[in-house]
C-alpha atoms as one frame of an Amber mdcrd trajectory, in Angstrom:
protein
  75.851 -22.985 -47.309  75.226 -24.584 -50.863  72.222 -26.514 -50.983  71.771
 -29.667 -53.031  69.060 -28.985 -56.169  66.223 -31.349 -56.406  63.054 -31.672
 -58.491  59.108 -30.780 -56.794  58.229 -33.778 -58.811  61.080 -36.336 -57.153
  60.774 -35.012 -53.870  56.230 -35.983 -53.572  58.141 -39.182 -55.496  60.343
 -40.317 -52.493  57.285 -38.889 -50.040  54.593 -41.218 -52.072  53.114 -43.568
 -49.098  50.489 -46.267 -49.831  48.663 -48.257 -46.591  51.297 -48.559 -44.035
  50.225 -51.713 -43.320  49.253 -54.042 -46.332  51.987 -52.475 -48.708  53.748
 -56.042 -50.028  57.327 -56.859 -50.337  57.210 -56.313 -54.079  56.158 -52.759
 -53.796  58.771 -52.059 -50.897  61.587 -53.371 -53.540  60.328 -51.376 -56.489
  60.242 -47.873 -54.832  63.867 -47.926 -54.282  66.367 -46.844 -56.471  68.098
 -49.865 -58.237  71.959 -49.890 -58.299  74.734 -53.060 -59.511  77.193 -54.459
 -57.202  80.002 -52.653 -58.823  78.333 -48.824 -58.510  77.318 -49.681 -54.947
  81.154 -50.476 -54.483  82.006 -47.758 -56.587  80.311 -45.370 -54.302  81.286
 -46.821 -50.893  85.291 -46.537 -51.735  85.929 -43.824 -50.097  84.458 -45.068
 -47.065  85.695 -48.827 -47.495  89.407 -47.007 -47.546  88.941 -45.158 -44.719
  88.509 -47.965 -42.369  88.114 -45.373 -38.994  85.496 -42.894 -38.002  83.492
 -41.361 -35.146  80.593 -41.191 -33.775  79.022 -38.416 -31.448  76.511 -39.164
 -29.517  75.201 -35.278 -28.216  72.170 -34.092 -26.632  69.999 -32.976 -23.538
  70.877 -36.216 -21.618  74.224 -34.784 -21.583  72.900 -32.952 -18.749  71.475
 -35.475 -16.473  74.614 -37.332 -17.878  73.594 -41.106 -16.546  72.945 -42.609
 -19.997  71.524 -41.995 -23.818  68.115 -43.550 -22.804  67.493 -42.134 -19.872
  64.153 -40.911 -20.485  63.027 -44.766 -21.296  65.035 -46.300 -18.304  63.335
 -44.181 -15.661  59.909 -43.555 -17.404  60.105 -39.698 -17.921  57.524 -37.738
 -18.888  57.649 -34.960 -21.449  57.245 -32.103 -18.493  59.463 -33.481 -15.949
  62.265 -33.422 -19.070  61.469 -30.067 -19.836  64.083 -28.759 -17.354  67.036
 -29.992 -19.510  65.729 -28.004 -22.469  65.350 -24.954 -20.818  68.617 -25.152
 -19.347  70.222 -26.309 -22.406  73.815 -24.382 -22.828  76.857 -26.174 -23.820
  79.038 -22.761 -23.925  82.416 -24.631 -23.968  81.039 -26.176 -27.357  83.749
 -25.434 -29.985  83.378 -27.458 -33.395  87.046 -27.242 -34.622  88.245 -28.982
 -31.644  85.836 -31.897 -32.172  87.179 -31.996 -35.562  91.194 -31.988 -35.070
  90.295 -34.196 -32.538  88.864 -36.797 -34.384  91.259 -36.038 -37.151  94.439
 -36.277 -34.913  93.141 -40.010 -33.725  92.953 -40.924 -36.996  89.739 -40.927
 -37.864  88.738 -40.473 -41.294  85.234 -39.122 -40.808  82.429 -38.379 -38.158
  78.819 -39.031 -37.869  76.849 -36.857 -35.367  73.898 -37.207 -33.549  71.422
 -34.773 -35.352  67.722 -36.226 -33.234  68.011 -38.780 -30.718  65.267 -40.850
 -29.750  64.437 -37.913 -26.837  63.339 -36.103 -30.024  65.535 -32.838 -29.443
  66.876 -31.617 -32.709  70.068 -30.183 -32.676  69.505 -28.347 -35.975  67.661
 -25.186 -36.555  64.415 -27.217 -37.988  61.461 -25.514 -39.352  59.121 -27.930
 -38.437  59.538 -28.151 -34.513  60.415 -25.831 -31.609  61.937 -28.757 -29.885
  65.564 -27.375 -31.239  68.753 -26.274 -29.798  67.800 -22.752 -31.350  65.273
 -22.098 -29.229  67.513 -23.322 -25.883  69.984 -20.642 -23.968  72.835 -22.054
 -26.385  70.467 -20.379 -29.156  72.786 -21.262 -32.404  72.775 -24.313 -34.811
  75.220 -26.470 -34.026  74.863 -29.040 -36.838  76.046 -26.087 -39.331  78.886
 -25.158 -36.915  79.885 -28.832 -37.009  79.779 -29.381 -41.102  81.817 -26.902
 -41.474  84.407 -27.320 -38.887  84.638 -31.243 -40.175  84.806 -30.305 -43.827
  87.810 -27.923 -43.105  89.718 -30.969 -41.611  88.954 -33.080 -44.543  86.832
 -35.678 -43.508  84.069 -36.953 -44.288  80.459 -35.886 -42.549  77.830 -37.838
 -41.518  74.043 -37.235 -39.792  72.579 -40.129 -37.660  68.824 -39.669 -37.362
  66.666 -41.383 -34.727  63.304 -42.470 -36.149  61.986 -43.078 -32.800  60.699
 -39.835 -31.222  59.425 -39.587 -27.283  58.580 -35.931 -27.306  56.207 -35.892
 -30.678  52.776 -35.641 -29.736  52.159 -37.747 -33.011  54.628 -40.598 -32.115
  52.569 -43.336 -30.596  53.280 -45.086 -27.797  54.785 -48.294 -27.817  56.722
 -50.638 -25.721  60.201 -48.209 -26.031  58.159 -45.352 -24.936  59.072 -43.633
 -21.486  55.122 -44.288 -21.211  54.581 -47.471 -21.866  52.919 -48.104 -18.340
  50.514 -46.019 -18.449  46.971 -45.970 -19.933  48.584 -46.812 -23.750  45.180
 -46.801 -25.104  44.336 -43.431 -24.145  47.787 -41.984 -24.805  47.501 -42.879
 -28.419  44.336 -40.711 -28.632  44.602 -38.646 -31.128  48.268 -39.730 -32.312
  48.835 -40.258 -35.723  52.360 -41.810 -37.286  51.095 -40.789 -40.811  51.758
 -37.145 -39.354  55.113 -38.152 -37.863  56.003 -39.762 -40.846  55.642 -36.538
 -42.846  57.724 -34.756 -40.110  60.264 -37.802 -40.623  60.770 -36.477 -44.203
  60.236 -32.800 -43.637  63.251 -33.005 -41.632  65.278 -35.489 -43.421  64.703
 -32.998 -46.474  66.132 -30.171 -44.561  69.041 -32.160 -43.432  69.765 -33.350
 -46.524  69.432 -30.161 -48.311  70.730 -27.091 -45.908  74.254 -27.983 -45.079
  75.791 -29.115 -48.288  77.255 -32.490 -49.676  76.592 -35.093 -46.486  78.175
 -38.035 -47.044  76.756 -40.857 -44.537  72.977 -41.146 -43.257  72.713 -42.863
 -40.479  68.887 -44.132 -39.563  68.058 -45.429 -36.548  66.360 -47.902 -35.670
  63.545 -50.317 -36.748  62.279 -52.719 -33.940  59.367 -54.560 -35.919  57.001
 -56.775 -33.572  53.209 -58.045 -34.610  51.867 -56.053 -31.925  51.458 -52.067
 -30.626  54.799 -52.332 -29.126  57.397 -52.060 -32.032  57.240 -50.392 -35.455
  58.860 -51.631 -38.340  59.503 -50.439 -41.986  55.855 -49.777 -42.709  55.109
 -47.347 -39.337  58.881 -45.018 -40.879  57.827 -45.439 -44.598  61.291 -46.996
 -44.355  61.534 -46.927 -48.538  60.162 -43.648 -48.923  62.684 -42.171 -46.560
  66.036 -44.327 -48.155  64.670 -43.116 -51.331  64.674 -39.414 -50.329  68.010
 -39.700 -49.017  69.086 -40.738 -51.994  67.240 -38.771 -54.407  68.831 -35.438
 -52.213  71.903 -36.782 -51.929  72.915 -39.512 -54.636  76.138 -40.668 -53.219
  75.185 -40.761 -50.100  75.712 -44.126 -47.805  73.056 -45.669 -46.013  72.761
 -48.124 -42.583  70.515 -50.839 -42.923  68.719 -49.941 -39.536  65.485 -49.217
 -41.385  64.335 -52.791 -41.341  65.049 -52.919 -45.131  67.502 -55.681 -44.982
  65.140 -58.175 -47.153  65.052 -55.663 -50.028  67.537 -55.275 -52.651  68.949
 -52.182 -52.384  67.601 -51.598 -49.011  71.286 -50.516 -47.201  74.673 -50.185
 -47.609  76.526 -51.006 -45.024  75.909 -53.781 -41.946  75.673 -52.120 -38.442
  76.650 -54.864 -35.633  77.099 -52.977 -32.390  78.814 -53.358 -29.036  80.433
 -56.907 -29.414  83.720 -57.691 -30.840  83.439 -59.068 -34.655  85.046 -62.887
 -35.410  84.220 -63.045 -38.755  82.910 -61.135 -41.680  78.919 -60.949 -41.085
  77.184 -62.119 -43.949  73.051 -61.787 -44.708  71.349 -64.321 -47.036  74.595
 -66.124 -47.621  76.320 -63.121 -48.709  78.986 -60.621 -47.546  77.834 -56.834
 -47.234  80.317 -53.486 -46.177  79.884 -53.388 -42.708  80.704 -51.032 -39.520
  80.959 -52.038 -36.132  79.655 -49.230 -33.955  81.344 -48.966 -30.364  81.443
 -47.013 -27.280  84.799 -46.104 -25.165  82.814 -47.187 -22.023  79.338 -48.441
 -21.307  77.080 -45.523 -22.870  76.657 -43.620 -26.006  75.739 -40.167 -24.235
  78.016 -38.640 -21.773  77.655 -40.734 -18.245  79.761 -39.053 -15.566  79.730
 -42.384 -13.062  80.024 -44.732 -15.802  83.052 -46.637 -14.963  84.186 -49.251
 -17.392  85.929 -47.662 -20.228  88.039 -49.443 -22.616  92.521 -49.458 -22.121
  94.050 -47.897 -24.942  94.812 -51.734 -25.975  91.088 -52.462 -25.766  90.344
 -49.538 -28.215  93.216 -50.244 -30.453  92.090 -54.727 -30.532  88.459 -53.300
 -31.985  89.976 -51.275 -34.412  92.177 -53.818 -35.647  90.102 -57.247 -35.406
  87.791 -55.290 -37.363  89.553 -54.376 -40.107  91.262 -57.923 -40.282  87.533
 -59.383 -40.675  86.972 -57.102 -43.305  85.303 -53.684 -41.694  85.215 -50.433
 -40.455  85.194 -49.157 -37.187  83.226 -46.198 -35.780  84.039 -45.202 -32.141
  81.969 -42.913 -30.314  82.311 -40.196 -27.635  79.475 -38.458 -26.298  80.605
 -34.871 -24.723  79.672 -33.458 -21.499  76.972 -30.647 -21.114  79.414 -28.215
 -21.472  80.095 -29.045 -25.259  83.834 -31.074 -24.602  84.874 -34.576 -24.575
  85.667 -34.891 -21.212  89.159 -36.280 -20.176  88.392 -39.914 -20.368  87.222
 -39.749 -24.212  90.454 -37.517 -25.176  92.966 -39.836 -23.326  91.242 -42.725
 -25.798  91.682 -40.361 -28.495  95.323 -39.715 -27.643  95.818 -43.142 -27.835
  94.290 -43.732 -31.073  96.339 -41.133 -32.438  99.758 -42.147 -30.933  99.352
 -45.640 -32.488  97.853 -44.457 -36.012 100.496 -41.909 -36.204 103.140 -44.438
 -37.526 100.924 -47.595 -37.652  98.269 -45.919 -40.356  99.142 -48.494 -43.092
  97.756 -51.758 -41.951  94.787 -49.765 -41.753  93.896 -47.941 -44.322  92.960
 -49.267 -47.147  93.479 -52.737 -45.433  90.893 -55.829 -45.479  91.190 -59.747
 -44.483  94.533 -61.340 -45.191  94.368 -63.546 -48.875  93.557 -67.241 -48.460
  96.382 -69.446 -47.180  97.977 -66.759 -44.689  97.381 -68.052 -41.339  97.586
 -65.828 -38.409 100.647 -66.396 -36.330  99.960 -67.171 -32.513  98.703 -64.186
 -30.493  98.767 -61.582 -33.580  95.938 -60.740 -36.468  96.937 -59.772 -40.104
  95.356 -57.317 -42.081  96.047 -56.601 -45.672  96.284 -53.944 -48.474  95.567
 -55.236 -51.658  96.612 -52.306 -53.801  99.616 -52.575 -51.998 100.455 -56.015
 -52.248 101.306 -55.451 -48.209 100.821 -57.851 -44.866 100.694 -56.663 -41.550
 101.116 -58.759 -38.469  99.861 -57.287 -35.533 101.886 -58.480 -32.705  99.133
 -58.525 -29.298 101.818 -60.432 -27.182 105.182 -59.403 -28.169 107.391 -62.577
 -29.320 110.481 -64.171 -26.865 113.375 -63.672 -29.943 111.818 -65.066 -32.856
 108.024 -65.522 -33.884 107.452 -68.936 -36.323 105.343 -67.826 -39.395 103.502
 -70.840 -42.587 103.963 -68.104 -45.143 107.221 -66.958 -44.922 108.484 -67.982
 -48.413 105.763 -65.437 -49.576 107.945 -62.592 -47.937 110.175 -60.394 -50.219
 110.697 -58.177 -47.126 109.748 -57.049 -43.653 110.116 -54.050 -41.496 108.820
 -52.922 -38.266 106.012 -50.812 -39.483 106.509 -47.886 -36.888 110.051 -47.201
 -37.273 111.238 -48.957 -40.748 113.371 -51.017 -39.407 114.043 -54.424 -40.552
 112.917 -57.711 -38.993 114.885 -60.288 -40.684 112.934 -63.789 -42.162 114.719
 -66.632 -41.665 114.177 -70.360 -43.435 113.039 -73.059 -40.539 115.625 -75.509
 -40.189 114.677 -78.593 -41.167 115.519 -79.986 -38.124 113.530 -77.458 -36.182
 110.889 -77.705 -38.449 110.873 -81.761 -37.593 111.238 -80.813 -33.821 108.087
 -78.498 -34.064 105.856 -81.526 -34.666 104.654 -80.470 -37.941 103.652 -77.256
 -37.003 103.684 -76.250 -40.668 106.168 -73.470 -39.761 108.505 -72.655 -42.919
 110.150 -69.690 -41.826 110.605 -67.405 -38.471 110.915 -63.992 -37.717 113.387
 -62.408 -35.806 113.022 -59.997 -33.470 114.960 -57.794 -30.917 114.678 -58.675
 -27.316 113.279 -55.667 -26.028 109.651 -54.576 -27.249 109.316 -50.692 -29.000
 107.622 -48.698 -27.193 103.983 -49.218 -29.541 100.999 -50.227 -27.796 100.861
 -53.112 -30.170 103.647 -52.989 -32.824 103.229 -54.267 -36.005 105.421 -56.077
 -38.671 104.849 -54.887 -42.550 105.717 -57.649 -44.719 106.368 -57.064 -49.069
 105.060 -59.825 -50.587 106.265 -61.419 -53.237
C-alpha cells in the first residue's frame, strides 16, 4: 500500500516533549497546528454529510467474550491472559463481509479497533510482539480491513487506546487490572516517557502504512491529581494530535485526549452511551459531534449479554441524533471466530431495511430551522441544501396529524414510497376548538400504517 510522505524534521517536530508535568497551557496551545472555523468545517464535510458510521470493537476478549474490559473487571494478570493470545484464531474472519455489511446498513464509514486498552495490536507493529501476527491467525488484519472498506467506498477510520495493561512501561494506576496490588513496587522500573515514544512509534506506523486514513480515534484521557489517572501530559496528548495531523492532514480527530481546553485540540465531541436531547456545546459553543453506541450492553463481543436494542431502539438513536445536529456511530464487536454474530446482523438488517428508502432525512440532514416545532410523537430533521423537512412519525397518526408550519409546505410525500400526503388549511373553527394549539394546517394520512419501522413524511418547503 501507498504510504503517506513526511519530513525527518516534522516527524522529531510532532515527537518534541518538554516536562510532562510542568508544561503550561500556553505551550500545550502553541504546539498544535492552528486552523479557522471555516477549514475545520471545510475538512469535516464529508463526515458532517455522512451522518452514519460504525464502530468495531475487535480483540482477544472476543474470546473470553464477557465484556471489552474484562481484564480490569476481574483483575487479570498479564500471564493468566496469555492463553487468549496464544489461542488467538478468528479463521471465519473475512473483511469484505464486514464491509458490505456496514455498507448495506447504511453506514457511511467504519472505525476499527486497532489497540484496545488490553494492549494487543491488531496490526503487524514493529515495535511489539504483542500482535495478531505473531498469534495462530498469523496475518494483519488492519491491512485486510483498509482495503476491503476502501473498495466499498467508505470512509476508514483507526481508534487507538492510549491506555495499555500489557506494556511493561505503562504504569499502574487506578484502571489497571493491578491496581490492588503492591502499586509502588509494580511501578519499579516503569517509565511512561518510554510508552509515550511507543505511543508515537505506533501511531506513525498507523498513520503511514495503510494509506489515506480518514478518522483517528484516541482513547481516552482520565486526568486525576493523583497516581491513579493520567491526563494530557502522561500521552503527550499535543505531540500525538500533532503527529496525526502532520501524517495525515485531513485527518479528523476525537477530543478524548483531554485537549478540550485548547484551541484546536479536537474535532469532533464524543458523548457515549446515553441518548442526546440537545446539541452539546463546550465553553458556550457548538462543536461536530458523534454519539458513540453499542447494540447491547458491551463494546466487545459478550455471548450472555442480554439487552440489545429493537430495531426501533437502533433506528430512535440514529434519528434523535441527527435531529440535534450529529452523527451516529454504532458498534458491533464480532465473535472469536471473526463474524458478527446473529444478533449484530439482525440490527444491521434493520438499519438497512429502513435506510434503504428513508436515506434522505439523513444524509446530509441537521436540526430543523428556527420556528418548526416538532409535531406530537415525531422529530424533524432537515437538509439545508435541499431546502427539505422530514417528520419522523414514532407513533403513527389516527387520520390526520395537526402541524404550526404548514403554510411553509409547497409539498409532501411519504418519503419511502413517494406518495403524497395531502396538507390541509385548519379550519378556523377547528383551529378555535383546539384551544389555541397554534395548529395552522394538518396532514392527512391513510388509515393503515406502511409497513416502515418508523415512516417518515418529506415535506418541500417553500
Amino acid at each position: 500500500m501507498k504510504s503517506c510522505a513526511i519530513s525527518l524534521a516534522a516527524l522529531v517536530a510532532a515527537s518534541a516533549f518538554a516536562d510532562p508535568n510542568t508544561m503550561p497551557l500556553e505551550e500545550v496551545a502553541s504546539r498544535i497546528p492552528h486552523e479557522t472555523s471555516e477549514e475545520t468545517a471545510a475538512r469535516l464535510s464529508w463526515w458532517t454529510e455522512a451522518r452514519f458510521g460504525m464502530f468495531i470493537h475487535f480483540g482477544l476478549y472476543a474470546m473470553p467474550a464477557r465484556h471489552e474490559w474484562i481484564r480490569n473487571y476481574e483483575e487479570i494478570s498479564n500471564e493468566d491472559y496469555e492463553k487468549y493470545f496464544e489461542r488467538f484464531d478468528p479463521d471465519l474472519f473475512d473483511a469484505g463481509e464486514w464491509a458490505r455489511a456496514a455498507k448495506a446498513a447504511g453506514m457511511k464509514y467504519v472505525v476499527l479497533t486497532t489497540k484496545h486498552h488490553e494492549g494487543f495490536c491488531m496490526f503487524d507493529s514493529k515495535v511489539t510482539d504483542y500482535k495478531i501476527t505473531n498469534t495462530p491467525f498469523g496475518r494483519d488484519l488492519v491491512a485486510e480491513f483498509v482495503e476491503a472498506v476502501r473498495a466499498e467506498g467508505l470512509k476508514v477510520g483507526f481508534y487507538y487506546s492510549l491506555l495499555d495493561w500489557h506494556h511493561p512501561d505503562f504504569t499502574v494506576d487506578g484502571l489497571h487490572p493491578l491496581r490492588n496490588g503492591d502499586v509502588d513496587k509494580l511501578n519499579e522500573g516503569r517509565d511512561m516517557a518510554r510508552y509515550r515514544q511507543y505511543m508515537k512509534d505506533q501511531v506513525t506506523e498507523l498513520l503511514t502504512n495503510y494509506g489515506k486514513i480518514d478518522i483517528m480515534w484516541f482513547d481516552f484521557s482520565y486526568p486525576r491529581n493523583d497516581k491513579w489517572g493520567k491526563g494530557r501530559d502522561d500521552w503527550d496528548s499535543p505531540g500525538l494530535l500533532t503527529l496525526a495531523r502532520t501524517l495525515q492532514p485531513g485527518i479528523i480527530v476525537d477530543n478524548r485526549m483531554d485537549l478540550n481546553d485548547v484551541e484546536n485540540g479536537f474535532d469532533f465531541m464524543t458523548p457515549e452511551q446515553f441518548k442526546v436531547t440537545e446539541w452539546p456545546t463546550h465553553n458556550g459553543r457548538r462543536h461536530p459531534w458523534e454519539t458513540c453506541q453499542t447494540f447491547s450492553g458491551s463494546w466487545g463481543y459478550f455471548r450472555d449479554e442480554t439487552s440489545w436494542k429493537s430495531d426501533a431502539q437502533c433506528l430512535d438513536l440514529l434519528i434523535s441524533t441527527v435531529a440535534h445536529g450529529g452523527n451516529l456511530i454504532m458498534n458491533v464487536g464480532p465473535t472469536a471466530r471473526g463474524e458478527f454474530d446473529g444478533r449484530a446482523r439482525e440490527r444491521l438488517d434493520g438499519y438497512g431495511r429502513w435506510m434503504h428508502a428513508n436515506s434522505r432525512s439523513i444524509y446530509g440532514c441537521t436540526e430543523a430551522p428556527e420556528g418548526f416545532e416538532a409535531p406530537e410523537h415525531s422529530v424533524l430533521t432537515y437538509n439545508p441544501k435541499t431546502n427539505r423537512l422530514y417528520i419522523h412519525l414514532f407513533h403513527y397518526p389516527a387520520g390526520q396529524l395537526g402541524v404550526k408550519f404548514g403554510s411553509r409546505i409547497a409539498y409532501a410525500q411519504f418519503l419511502h414510497d413517494g406518495s403524497e400526503i395531502q396538507v390541509k388549511p385548519m379550519p378556523d373553527w377547528q383551529a378555535k376548538a383546539s384551544d389555541s394549539t397554534g395548529y395552522d394546517s394538518y396532514l392527512n394520512f391513510p388509515v393503515l400504517k406502511p409497513a416502515v419501522e418508523i415512516p417518515v413524511i418529506e415535506c418541500y418547503l417553500k
